[in-house]
C-alpha positions in Angstrom: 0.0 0.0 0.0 0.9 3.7 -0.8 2.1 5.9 1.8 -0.9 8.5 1.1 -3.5 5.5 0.7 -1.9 4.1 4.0 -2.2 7.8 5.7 -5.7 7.5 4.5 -6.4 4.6 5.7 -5.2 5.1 9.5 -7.4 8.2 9.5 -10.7 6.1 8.8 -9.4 3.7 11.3 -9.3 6.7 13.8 -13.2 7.6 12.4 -14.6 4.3 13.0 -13.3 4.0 16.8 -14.3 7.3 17.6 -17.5 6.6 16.3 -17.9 3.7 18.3 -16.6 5.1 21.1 -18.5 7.9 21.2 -22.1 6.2 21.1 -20.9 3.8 23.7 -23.6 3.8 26.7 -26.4 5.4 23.4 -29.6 2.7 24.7 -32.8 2.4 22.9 -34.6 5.3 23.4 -31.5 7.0 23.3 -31.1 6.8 19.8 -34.1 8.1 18.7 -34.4 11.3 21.3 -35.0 14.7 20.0 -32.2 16.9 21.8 -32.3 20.7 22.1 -29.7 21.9 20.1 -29.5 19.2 17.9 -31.5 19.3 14.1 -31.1 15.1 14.0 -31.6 12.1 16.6 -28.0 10.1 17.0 -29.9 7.3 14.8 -29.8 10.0 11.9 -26.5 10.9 12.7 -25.5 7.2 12.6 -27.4 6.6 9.7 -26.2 9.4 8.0 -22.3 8.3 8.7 -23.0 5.0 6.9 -24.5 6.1 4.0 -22.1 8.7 3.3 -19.2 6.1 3.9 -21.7 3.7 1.0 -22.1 7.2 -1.0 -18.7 8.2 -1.2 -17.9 4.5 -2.1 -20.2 4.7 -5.0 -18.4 7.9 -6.0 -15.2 6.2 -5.8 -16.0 2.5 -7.6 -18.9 3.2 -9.2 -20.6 0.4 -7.5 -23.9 1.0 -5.2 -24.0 -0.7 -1.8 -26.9 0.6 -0.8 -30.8 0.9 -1.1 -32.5 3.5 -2.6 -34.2 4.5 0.4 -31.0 5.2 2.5 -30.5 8.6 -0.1 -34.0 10.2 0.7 -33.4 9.6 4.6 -29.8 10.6 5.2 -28.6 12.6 2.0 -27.1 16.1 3.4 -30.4 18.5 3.9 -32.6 15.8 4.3 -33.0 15.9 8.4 -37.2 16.3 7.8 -37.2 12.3 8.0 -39.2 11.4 10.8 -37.6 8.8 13.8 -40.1 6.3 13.0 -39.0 6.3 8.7 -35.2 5.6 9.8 -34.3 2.0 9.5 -33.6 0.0 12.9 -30.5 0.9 14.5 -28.6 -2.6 13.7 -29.5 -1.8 10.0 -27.3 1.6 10.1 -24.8 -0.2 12.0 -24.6 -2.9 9.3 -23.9 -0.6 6.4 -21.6 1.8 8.0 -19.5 -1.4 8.6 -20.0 -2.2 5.3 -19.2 1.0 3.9 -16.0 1.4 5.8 -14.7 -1.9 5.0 -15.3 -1.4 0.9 -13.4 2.3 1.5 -10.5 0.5 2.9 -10.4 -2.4 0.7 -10.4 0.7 -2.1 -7.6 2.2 -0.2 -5.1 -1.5 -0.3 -5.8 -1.5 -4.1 -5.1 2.1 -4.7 -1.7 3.9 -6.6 -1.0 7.2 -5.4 -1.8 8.0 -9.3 -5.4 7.2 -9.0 -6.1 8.3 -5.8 -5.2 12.2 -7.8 -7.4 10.9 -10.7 -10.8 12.3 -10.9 -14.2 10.0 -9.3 -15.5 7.4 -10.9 -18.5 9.5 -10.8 -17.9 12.8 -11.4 -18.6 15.6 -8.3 -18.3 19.0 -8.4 -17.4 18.8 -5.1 -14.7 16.6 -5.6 -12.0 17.0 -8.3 -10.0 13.8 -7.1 -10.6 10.7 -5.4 -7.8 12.4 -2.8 -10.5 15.3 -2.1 -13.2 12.3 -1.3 -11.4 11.0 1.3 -10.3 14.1 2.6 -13.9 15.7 3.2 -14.9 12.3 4.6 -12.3 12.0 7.3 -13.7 15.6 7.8 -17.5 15.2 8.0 -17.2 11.9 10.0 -15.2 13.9 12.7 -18.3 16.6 12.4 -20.8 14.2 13.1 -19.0 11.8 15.6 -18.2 15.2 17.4 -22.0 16.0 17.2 -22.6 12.4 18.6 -20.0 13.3 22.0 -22.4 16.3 22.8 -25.4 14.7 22.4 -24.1 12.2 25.2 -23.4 15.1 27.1 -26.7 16.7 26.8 -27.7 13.5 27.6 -26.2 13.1 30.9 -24.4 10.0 30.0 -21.1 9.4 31.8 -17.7 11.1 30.7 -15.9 9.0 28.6 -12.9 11.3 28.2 
């Protein structure tokens, strides 16, 4: 593996452990609890970290890995979806596992040529494949960050 696609690849290691670390304690009704402060539930914010991990893999490969559905819930500007139209929780676990084992596999198959290659799907937002990864290491750290507080608000124990 390439030293950038290696670099890359550590940093959605980093992503996924926070992200599990940071909805350690999150029980039942937990998930689904409007907070003040907050435009989404956690299960959206889960949600929504899987299927931008199955999104941007799409964008990358060219390949869909998920359903339809999963775009009209959890696509950026979409958080009028109801708690009781999000799939179970175990469901949004599932494919943000999914997705983040398909974005590394991407990453051990990589050069360092293709990774400054445009999409496989062309973006405006994203000239290469590079600028992918980069906004997603970004936007996962948004929303695992959003995940902390909403522990917080929710009175759960410290974890750091």
């Amino acid at each position: 593996m390439n030293q950038m696609a290696l670099t890359l690849q550590k940093g959605l290691e980093k992503s996924n452990l926070f992200l599990k670390f940071f909805t350690t304690g999150l029980e039942g009704p937990d998930w689904t609890r409007e907070l003040e402060g907050f435009p989404n539930s956690a299960l959206w914010t889960l949600g929504h970290i899987a299927y931008s991990r199955a999104y941007f893999y799409e964008l990358l490969s060219g390949k869909k890995i998920y359903q339809d559905a999963w775009k009209s819930w959890f696509e950026y500007g979409s958080p009028h979806t109801t708690v009781e139209q999000l799939p179970p929780l175990q469901e949004c676990w599932t494919l943000a596992q999914i997705g983040f084992d398909h974005l590394i596999d991407f990453l051990s198959n990589v050069s360092e040529e293709d990774l400054l290659s445009a999409p496989y799907i062309a973006s405006s937002s994203f000239a290469t494949k590079l600028d992918l990864f980069i906004h997603l290491t970004h936007h996962e750290a948004h929303h695992t960050g959003s995940l902390s507080m909403m522990r917080r608000v929710m009175g759960k124990e410290k974890l750091v």
